[in-house]
PyMOL Python script that loads the backbone (N, CA, C, O; Angstrom):
from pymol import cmd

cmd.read_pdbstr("""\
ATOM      1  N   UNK A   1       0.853  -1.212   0.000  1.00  0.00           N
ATOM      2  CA  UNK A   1       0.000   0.000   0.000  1.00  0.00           C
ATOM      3  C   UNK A   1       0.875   1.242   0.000  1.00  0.00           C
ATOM      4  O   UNK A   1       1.890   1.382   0.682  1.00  0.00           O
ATOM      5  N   UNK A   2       0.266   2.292  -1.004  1.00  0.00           N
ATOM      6  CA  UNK A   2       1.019   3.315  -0.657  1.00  0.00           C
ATOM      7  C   UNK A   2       0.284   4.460   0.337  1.00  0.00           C
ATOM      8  O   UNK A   2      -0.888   4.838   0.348  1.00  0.00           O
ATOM      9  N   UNK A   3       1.300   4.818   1.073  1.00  0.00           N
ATOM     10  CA  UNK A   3       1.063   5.583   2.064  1.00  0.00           C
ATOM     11  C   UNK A   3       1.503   7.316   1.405  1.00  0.00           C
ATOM     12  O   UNK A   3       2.621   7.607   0.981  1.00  0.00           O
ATOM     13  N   UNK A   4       0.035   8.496   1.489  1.00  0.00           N
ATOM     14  CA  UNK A   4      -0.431   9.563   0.939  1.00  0.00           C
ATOM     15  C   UNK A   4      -0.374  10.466   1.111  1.00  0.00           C
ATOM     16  O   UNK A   4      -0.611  11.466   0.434  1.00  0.00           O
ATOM     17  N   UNK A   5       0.272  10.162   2.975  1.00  0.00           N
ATOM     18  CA  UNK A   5       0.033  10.756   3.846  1.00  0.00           C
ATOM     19  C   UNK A   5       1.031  11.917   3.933  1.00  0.00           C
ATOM     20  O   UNK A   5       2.137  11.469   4.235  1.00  0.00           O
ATOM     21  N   UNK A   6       1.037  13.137   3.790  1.00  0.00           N
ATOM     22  CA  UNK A   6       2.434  14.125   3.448  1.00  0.00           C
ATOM     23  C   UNK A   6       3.185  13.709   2.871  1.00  0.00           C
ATOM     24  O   UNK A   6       4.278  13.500   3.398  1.00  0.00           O
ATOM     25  N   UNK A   7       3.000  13.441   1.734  1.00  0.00           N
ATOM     26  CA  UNK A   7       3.704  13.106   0.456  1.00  0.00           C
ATOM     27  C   UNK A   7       3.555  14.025  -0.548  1.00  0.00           C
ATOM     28  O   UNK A   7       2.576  14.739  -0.762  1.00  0.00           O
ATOM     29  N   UNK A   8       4.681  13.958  -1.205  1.00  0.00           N
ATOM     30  CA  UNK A   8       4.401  15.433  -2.322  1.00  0.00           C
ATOM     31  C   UNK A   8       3.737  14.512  -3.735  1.00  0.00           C
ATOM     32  O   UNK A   8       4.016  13.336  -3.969  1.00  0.00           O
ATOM     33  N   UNK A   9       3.037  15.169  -4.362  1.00  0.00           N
ATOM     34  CA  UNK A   9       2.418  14.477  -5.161  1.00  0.00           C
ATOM     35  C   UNK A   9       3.233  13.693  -6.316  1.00  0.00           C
ATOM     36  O   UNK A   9       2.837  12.676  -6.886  1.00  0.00           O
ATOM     37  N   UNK A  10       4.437  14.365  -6.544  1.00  0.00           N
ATOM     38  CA  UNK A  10       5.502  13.769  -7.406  1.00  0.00           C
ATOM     39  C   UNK A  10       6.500  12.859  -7.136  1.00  0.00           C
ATOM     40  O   UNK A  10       7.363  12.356  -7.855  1.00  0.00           O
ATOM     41  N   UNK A  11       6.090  12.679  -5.392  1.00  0.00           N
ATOM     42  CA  UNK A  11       6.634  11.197  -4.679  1.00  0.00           C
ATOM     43  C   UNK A  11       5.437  10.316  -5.380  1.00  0.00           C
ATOM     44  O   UNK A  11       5.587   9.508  -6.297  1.00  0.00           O
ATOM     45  N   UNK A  12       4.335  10.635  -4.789  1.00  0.00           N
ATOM     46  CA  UNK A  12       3.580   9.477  -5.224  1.00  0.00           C
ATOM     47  C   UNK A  12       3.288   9.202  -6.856  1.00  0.00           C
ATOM     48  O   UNK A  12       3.079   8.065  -7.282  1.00  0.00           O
ATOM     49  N   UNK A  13       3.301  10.248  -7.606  1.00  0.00           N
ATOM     50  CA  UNK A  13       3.101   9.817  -9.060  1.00  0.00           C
ATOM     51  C   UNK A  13       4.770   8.844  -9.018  1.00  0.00           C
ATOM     52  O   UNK A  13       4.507   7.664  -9.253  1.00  0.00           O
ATOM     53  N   UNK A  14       5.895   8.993  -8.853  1.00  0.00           N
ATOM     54  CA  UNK A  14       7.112   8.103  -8.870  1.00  0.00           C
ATOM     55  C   UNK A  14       7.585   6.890  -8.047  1.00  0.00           C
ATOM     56  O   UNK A  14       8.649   6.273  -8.090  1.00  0.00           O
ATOM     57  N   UNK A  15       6.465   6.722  -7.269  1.00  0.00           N
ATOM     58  CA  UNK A  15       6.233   5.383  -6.257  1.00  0.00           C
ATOM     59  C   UNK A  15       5.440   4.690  -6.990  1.00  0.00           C
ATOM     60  O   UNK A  15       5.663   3.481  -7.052  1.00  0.00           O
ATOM     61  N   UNK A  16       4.099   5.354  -7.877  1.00  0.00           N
ATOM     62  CA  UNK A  16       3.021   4.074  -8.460  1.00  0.00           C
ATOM     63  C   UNK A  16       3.932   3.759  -9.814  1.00  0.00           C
ATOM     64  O   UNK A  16       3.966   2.608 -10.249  1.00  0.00           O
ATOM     65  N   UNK A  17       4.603   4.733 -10.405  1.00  0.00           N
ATOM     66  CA  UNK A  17       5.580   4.498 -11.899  1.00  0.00           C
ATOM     67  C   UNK A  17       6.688   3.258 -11.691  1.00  0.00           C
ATOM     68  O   UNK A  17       7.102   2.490 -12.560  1.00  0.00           O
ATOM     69  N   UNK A  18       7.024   3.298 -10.334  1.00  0.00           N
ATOM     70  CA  UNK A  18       8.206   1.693 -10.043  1.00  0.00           C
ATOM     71  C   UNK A  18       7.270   1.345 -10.132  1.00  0.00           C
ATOM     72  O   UNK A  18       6.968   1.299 -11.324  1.00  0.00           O
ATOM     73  N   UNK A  19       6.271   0.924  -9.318  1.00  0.00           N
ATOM     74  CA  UNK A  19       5.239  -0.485  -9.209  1.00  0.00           C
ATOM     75  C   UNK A  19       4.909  -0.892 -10.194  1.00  0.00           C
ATOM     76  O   UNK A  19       4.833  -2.082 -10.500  1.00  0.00           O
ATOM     77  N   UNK A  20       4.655   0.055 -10.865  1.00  0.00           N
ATOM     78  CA  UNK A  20       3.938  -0.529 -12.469  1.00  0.00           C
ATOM     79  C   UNK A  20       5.409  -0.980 -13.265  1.00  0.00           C
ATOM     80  O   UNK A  20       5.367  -1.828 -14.157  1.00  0.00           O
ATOM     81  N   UNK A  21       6.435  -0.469 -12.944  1.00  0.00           N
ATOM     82  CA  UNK A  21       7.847  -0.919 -13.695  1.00  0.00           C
ATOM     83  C   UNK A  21       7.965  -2.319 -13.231  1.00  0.00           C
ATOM     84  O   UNK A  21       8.528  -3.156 -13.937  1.00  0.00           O
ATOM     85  N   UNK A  22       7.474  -2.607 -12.108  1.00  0.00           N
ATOM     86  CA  UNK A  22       7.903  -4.144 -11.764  1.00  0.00           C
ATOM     87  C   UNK A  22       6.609  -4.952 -12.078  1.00  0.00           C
ATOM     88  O   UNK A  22       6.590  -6.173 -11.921  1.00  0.00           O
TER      89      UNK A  22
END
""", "prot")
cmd.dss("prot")
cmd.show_as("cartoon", "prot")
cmd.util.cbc("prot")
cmd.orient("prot")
């Protein structure tokens, strides 16, 4: 799970882009 929580939005757009890389 990714966690949303004070995250800058361009962490999380580059956290779901690995996942989908693997």
């Amino acid at each position: 799970t990714i966690d949303t929580t004070n995250r800058l939005p361009e962490e999380i757009i580059n956290e779901i882009l690995q996942q989908l890389k693997e």
